[in-house]
C-alpha positions, -999 to +999 in steps of 0.1 A: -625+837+520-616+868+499-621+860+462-596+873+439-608+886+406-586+881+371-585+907+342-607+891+314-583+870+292-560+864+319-570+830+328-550+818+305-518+811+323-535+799+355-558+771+327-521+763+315-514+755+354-489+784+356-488+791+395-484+827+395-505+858+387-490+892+382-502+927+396-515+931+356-541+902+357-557+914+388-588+929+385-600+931+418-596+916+453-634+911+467-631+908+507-604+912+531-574+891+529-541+897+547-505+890+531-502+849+529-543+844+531-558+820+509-582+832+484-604+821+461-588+828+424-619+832+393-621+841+360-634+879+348-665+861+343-666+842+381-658+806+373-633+791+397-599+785+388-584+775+420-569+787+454-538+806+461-518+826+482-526+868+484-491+887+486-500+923+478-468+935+479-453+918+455-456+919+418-466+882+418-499+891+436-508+856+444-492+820+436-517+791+433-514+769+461-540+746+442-556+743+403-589+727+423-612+751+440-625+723+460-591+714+477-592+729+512-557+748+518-548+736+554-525+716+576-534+685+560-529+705+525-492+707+537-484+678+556-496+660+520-475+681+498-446+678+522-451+639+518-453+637+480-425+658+476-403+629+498-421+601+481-408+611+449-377+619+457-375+584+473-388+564+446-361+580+424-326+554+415-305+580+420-321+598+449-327+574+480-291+572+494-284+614+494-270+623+527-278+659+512-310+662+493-332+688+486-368+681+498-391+706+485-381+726+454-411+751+452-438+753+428-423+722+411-435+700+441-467+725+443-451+748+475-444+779+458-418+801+482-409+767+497-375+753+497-360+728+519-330+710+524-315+675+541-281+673+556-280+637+574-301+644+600-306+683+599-331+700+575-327+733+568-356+751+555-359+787+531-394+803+528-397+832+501-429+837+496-458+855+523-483+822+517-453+800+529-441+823+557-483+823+565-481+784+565-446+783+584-454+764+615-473+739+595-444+733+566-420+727+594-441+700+613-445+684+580-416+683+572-402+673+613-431+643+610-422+629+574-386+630+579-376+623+620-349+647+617-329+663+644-333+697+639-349+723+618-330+756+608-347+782+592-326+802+563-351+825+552-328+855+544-330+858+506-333+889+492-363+876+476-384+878+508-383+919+509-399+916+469-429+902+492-427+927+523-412+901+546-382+904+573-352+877+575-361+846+597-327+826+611-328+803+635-333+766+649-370+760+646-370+727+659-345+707+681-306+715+680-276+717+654-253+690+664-218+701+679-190+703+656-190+704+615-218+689+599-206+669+574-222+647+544-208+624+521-214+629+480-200+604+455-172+591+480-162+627+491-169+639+526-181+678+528-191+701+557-219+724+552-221+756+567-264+758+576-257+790+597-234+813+574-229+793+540-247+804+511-282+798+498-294+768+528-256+755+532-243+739+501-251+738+467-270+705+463-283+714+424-244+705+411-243+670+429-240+650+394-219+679+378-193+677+402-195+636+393-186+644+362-160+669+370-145+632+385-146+614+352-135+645+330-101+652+357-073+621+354-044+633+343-059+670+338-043+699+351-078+719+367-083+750+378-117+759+392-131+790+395-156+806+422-149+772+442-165+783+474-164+752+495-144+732+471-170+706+463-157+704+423-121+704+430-123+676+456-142+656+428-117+666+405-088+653+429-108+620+433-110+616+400-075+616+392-063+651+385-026+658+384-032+696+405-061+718+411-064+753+413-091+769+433-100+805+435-125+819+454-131+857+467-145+843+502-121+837+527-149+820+553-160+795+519-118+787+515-113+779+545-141+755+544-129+744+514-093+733+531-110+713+563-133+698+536-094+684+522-085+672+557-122+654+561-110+630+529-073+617+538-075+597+503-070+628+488-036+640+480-039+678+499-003+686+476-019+686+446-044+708+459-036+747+462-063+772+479-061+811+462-085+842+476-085+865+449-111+881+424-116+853+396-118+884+372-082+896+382-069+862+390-078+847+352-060+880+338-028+876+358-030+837+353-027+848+317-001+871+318+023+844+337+017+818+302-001+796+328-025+770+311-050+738+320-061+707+307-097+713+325-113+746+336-150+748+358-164+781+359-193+780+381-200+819+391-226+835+416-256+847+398-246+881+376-289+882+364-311+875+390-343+886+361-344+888+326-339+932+331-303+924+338-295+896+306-278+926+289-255+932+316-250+899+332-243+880+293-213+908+291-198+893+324-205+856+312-188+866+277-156+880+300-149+856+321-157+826+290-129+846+273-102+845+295-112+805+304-106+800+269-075+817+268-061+795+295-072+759+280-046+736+266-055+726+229-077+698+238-085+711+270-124+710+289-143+738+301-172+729+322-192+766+324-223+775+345-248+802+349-274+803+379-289+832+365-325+832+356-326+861+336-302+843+310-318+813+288-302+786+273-300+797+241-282+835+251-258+812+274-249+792+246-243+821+222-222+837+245-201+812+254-196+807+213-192+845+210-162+840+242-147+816+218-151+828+188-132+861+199-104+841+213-100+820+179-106+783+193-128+758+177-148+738+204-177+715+203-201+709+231-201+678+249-227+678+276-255+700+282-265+697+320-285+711+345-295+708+381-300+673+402-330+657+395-340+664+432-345+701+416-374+695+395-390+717+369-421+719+361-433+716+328-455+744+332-431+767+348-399+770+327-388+795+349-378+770+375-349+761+349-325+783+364-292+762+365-278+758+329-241+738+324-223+734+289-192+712+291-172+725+261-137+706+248-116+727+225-102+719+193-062+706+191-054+734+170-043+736+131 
């Protein structure tokens, strides 16, 4: 086993049980080791801090797979993780009855680069990293043995994967996708998830509870919700009660989704429901102009910072669009906003969305602060993993 070799001093991180080393720390690889190989990770000084995963052609130059240089990295190593990962999830009150679930969330359950996903009986799985495409065939049987699903389909075509010099893997890995839509049922709402073309592994699993809410915020509530792709927080909202929803999405494919996932839940009333494609930048400007207004608006945008070099950039587009929600809330009126971008904190989200305000003139005070399902773990060690960041804001009634 090749030993990899940290700068002196850089330790630190890896002692604090951070999994991932940079191209800086590196001092020197000692050995061969091919992209995904397991090496042996030591201080400047040679005393063991672990094993992890080589990926030299990626800035993160290796992610720990363990903190114990005594733990053998192997099928069992997997097929354990893989099982500790479900056992927590099922132990969990709020967890066990998911017909969509996410299994693994990466380094949080100790798989960095691993993702995977449950939809009834399918699990789709999304490996980033080169030591999880190295340990592919093993992740999948572990993940076919602990869970006796049907099928298998791999998703691994995020951008991410050419950071670490890998090509796009799609495909059925293990048995078939059943015929017809494959559909799961979240908080009394039926939804079909798209494995094959939908975004990220299908469906966005991390706003399960948030749509919940969007239930109990809706009765009565005039709602528009913006970037709706498959419609998941306007059918909450119309099962909560709402008196009509907009939704506006750019994605033709995700609307038309969104309009079956109306005729899979005939306790909905479908004419309160009405389905725009249209830029949510234009489509909040014109809404505007025509004196529209709503009692409840969800903003729940694609990722405008994928790392911290684009906060600058990405907080201007947050501060936009929070403007013109503002502009279109009733005195009184909600706005449940959202940012999946890693590059923006908390704390810039949060002054942003005051800066939207202020600018507009409204008083608001927050009322939630949320975040992903707790099937998305973070680990207390990695705050990076806190990606998903939700403010539910109510304006003020006026003078």
């Amino acid at each position: 086993m090749a030993v990899l070799k940290l700068q002196p001093g850089k330790e630190r991180t890896v002692l604090r049980r951070h999994p991932w080393i940079f191209a800086g720390s590196v001092a020197r690889l000692d050995g061969h080791a091919r992209p995904g190989d397991t090496v042996e990770v030591v201080t400047a000084d040679g005393r063991a801090l672990g094993r992890a995963a080589w990926s030299p052609a990626s800035q993160i130059r290796a992610r720990m797979w363990t903190f114990d240089e005594a733990t053998s990295v192997d099928h069992v190593f997997f097929k354990r993780r893989v099982a500790a990962a479900l056992a927590l999830r099922a132990a969990h009150p709020h967890l066990a009855d998911q017909q969509g679930l996410r299994l693994i969330h990466g380094e949080a359950d100790g798989l960095p680069g691993v993702i995977a996903d449950r939809f009834g009986a399918v699990v789709v799985v999304q490996l980033t990293s080169a030591g999880a495409e190295k340990w592919r065939d093993a992740i999948v049987g572990a993940l076919v043995q602990a869970t006796g699903c049907a099928a298998v389909y791999e998703r691994s075509d995020s951008e991410v994967r050419k950071l670490e010099g890998l090509e796009a893997r799609v495909g059925c890995v293990h048995g078939e996708l059943p015929a017809g839509p494959l559909l799961i049922e979240e908080h009394g709402v039926k939804l079909e998830v798209d494995v094959i073309k939908g975004h990220k592994t299908g469906f966005y699993l991390d706003q399960r509870d948030n749509r919940k809410l969007t239930a109990a915020l809706a009765r009565g509530r005039r709602v528009l919700n913006c970037f709706c792709y498959s419609g998941g927080f306007s059918l909450q909202a119309l099962a909560g009660g709402a008196t009509s929803v907009l939704s506006i999405d750019s994605s033709a494919p995700a609307l038309e989704i969104a309009r079956r996932n109306l005729t899979h839940n005939a306790h909905l009333d479908a004419s309160r429901a009405i389905w725009r494609e249209d830029d949510v930048f234009t489509a909040l400007r014109t809404l505007q102009k025509a004196g529209e207004r709503f009692d409840l608006i969800v903003l729940d945008p694609p990722k405008f910072a994928p790392s911290a070099a684009h906060a600058l950039r990405a907080a201007k587009a947050y501060k936009d669009i929070n403007l013109c929600a503002f502009r279109l809330l009733t005195p009184g009126g909600i706005l449940m906003t959202y940012s999946c971008s890693g590059g923006i904190g908390l704390e810039m989200f949060q002054k942003t969305v005051a800066g939207a305000a202020a600018d507009v003139g409204v008083d608001a005070r927050i009322l939630h602060r949320l975040t992903a399902a707790p099937d998305h773990p973070v680990g207390l060690a990695v705050p990076e993993g806190e990606y998903l960041k939700g403010l539910v804001v109510q304006c003020g009634q006026g003078a």
